[in-house]
C-alpha positions, 0 to 999 in steps of 0.5 A: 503211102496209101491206106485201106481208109482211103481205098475204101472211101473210093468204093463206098462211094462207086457203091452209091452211085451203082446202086443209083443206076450211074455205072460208069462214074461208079466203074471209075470210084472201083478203079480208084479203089483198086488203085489204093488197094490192088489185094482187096476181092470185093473192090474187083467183084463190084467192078465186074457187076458194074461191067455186067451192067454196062454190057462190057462183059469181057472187063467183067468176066476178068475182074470176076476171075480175079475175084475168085483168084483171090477168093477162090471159095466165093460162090457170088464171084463165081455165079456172076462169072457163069451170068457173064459168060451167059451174056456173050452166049458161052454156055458151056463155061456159064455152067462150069462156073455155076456148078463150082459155085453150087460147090461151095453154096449147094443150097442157093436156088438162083444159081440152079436156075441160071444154070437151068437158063444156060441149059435152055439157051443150049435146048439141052431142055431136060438138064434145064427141068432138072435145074428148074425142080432142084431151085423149085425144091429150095424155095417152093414158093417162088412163082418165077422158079415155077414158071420157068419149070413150067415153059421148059416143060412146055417146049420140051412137049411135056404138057401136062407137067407144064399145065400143073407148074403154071397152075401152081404158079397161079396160086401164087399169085393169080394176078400173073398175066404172063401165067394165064397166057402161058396156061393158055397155050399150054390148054391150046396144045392139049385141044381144050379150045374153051379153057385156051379162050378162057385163060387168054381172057384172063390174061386181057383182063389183066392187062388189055394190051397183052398184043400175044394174048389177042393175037392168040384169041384171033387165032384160036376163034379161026381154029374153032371154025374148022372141027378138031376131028372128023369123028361123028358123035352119036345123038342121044334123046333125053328121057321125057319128063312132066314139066314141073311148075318153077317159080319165077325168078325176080331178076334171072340176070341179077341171080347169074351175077350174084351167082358168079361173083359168089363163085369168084369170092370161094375160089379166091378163098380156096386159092389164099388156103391152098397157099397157107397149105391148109389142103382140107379146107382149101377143097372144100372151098375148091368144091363149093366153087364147082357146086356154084359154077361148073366151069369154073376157071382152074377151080377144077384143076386147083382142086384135082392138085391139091387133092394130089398134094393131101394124097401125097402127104398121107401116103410120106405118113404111112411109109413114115410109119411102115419105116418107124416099125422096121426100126429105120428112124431116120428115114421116118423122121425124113418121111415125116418132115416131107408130110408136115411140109407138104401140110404143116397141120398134119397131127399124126405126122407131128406125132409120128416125127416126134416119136421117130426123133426120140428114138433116133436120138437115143440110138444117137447118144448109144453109139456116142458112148462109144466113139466120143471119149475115144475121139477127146483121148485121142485116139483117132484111129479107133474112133474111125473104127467105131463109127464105121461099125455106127455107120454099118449099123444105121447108114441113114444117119447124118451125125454118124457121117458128120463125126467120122468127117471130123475125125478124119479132118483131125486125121489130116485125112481130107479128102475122107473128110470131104466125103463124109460130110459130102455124103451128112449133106446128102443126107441133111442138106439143112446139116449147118455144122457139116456146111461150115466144117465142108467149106473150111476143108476145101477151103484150108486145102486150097490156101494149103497150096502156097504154105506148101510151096513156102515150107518147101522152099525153106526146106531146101535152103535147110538142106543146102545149109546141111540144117537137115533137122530144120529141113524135116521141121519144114517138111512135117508142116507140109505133111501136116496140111497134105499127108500124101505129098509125094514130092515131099516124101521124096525129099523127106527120104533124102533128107533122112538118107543125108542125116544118116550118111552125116551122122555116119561121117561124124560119129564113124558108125558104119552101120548108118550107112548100112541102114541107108544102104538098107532104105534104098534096096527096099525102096528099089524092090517096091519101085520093081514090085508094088505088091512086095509085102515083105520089102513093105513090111522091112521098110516100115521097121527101119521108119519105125526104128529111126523115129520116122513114124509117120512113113513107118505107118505107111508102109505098114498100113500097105503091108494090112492092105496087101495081106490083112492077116500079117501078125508082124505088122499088126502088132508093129502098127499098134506099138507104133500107134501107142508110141505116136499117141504117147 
């Protein structure tokens, strides 16, 4: 027989040899592997990267589908999936798969960002700048986000847009060649010949075989022998002055470097501030530079988008502020947060983020005291109650959101829970409880399916049996992974409708009969008419007098629903919850 230990020795070993390049000895080690231990996900994710590597994508994409098959909540699997499909040019099934993946990790920008190369290969280029921003928002100091932002703006003719993302991608690293060359053609577009020259000059300098930037140069000196309009310019005579006396300079050549190089050494001073977000300073370094060199290479650009980045900062600080006075705390704290990381040295935004915060949590704690001892006795139905009236009152707030999931969760109430925490994520995507308790809900619903299964086959072999109680235990365990089942509730009323039929049979009690008699006529006047409120009402009373509660407060609850001012089933619904609670 063969063990775990010695499958593992196997992997270990494809581990080694993958990561020192040699693939196809490492796809042998996997196989082995999986020979040992055929249940084990991880074993078949490495063999299907090690597929991806020898270009043998249809092996991959099948050991990563039986990747997810056994680990369906594996946003790796899923996103290497989408990569795979990408290879064989399958598009539209690379961004299925990346959009489950986001499912589960909504939070991991490299799975925007390939699914924004997906959208690009299909030139469905504004899906693909919408893909780029959302990885760019997650981590916004990654040059290749940025630049890949930048080039589909480029090819989607958005310019300007594409100068400003490849811009930011040089004050990130401003030894990219591939930036300049980019940044180049993009002023190339927008008729400024010398910033076009200028910036494929750089990217020379950088690396003087870069065969498209000498290529473009050659072109560029071509264009620049036709004029780029017919328009004729008006000549304008300067004033005469008196010449004064200057004094001669020692070395006028030696001044023009020094002065250059002064220049260079304020730019790349602006450049590393710009960068530590230190937008004041950076400026002021930003305007030297000009003061000494006029046409300064992106001096002037850096400079207009670092003044825009100050602008913005102060204007999310005073919306923090207008939103701080009209008592919306929440959406002050928010704007204060986008002030502070947009310039983290922000005082009054620290200041103002505090403030809000205090008040936040204190209205926080307020309405905890209502909701928190009816959860610990619990009593769900009215914990609901309470932070739906929290949420009316400040809808903005992510913990309201967060506990009224969790009650639900304690409910059963799953796909209530799934959108409440939905909705705390979009509020507080950084909410780590909300993250965790969303993934262990979809999580539990997917392993849900086969216990279902399971409690099912067992209830009917009960049946068969006649072992009706045992059957009910069986189907109450279904009930409690998936309160809506309809095949369990069919069974479940003939089981019920068995037991009564039984019991009249034993005991002789003809008025057993009668009550199933009595279940079956209201069930067929519901099937006929859905909205029959009173056939609703009269079923919950015989759920609720044979002890079958949980049906009983169905029906009831439709009965609300249907007419929300029905005194009986008001009154009966909070009897049955009392004794239910009990």
């Amino acid at each position: 027989m063969f063990t775990n230990k010695s499958s593992e020795v196997f992997y270990n070993k494809g581990i080694i040899h993958y990561e020192k390049g040699e693939y196809e000895l490492s796809i042998e080690l996997f196989k082995q592997a999986l020979e040992k231990n055929s249940s084990n996900p991880q074993f078949y994710y490495n063999l299907g990267l090690a597929y991806v590597k020898t270009e043998e994508y249809d092996l991959a994409i099948n050991n990563f589908k039986t990747t997810i098959s056994l680990n369906p909540k594996d946003a790796d699997a899923l996103q290497n999936l989408g990569i795979a499909y990408h290879k064989k040019s399958q598009f539209e099934e690379a961004i299925q798969s990346y959009k489950k993946a986001i499912e589960i990790k909504p939070t991991d920008y490299e799975i925007y960002d390939n699914m924004g190369i997906s959208y690009f290969s299909m030139k469905l280029y504004n899906d693909s700048v919408e893909c780029f921003k959302k990885a760019l928002s997650l981590d916004k100091n990654n040059p290749s986000l940025a630049s890949n932002l930048g080039y589909a703006y480029y090819v989607s003719e958005q310019y300007d847009l594409a100068k400003e993302n490849f811009l930011y991608v040089i004050s990130l690293n401003n030894t990219d060649e591939e930036a300049y060359f980019n940044l180049g053609n993009v002023y190339l577009k927008l008729q400024d010949l010398t910033l076009a020259e200028e910036n494929y000059k750089k990217t020379l300098s950088l690396n003087p075989n870069h065969q498209e930037a000498i290529e473009a140069l050659k072109n560029l000196h071509k264009t620049e022998t036709a004029p780029l309009t017919e328009e004729k310019l008006e000549k304008v005579e300067p004033e005469a002055k008196k010449p004064e006396k200057a004094p001669i300079p020692e070395d006028p050549e030696k001044i023009s470097v020094d002065i250059e190089a002064e220049a260079e050494k304020c730019f790349q001073k602006a450049v590393t501030l710009f960068k530590e977000k230190e937008l004041e300073q950076a400026i002021e370094e930003f305007n030297k530079t000009l003061s000494l060199k006029q046409d300064h290479l992106n001096a002037r650009d850096l400079l207009k988008r670092a003044t825009l980045i100050l602008n913005e900062a102060e204007n999310l600080f005073k919306r923090g502020v207008s939103f701080y006075s009209s008592n919306d705390f929440c959406e002050a704290v928010n704007s204060a947060k986008k002030a502070l990381e947009l310039k983290p040295n922000y005082t009054k935004a620290k200041d103002l983020l505090d403030k809000a915060q205090e008040k936040r949590l204190s209205i926080i704690s307020t309405q905890k005291q209502v909701y928190k001892p009816l959860i610990e006795t619990g009593q769900y139905a009215l914990a609901v109650d309470a932070l739906k009236k929290a949420i009316d009152e400040n809808p903005k707030e992510p913990e309201n959101h967060y506990n009224l999931g969790v009650v639900y969760i304690k409910q059963k109430e799953y796909q209530y829970a799934i959108e409440s925490l939905k909705k705390t994520l979009s509020l507080d995507p950084e909410h780590k409880e909300a993250q965790e308790a969303l993934y262990d809900v979809i999580k539990m619903i997917n392993n849900a399916g086969e216990d279902t299964k399971y409690y099912y086959k067992l209830a009917l072999i009960y049946v068969e049996k006649e072992e009706y109680h045992k059957a009910l235990e069986e189907l109450k365990k279904i009930f409690d992974i998936s309160p809506d089942n309809i095949e369990c509730k069919a069974l479940f009323a003939k089981v019920v409708a068995l037991m009564s039929r039984a019991k009249a049979i034993n005991n002789n009690e003809s008025s057993n009969l009668n009550l199933d008699d009595e279940i079956l006529k209201y069930q067929n006047l519901i099937k006929s008419n859905p909205d029959d409120c009173e056939a609703c009402y009269k079923l919950g009373l015989i759920y609720s007098q044979n002890q079958n509660y949980d049906f009983a407060k169905e029906y009831f609850l439709k009965v609300l629903k249907l007419n929300s001012n029905h005194k009986e089933a008001q009154n009966s619904l909070y009897n049955l919850i009392r004794t239910m609670n009990k």
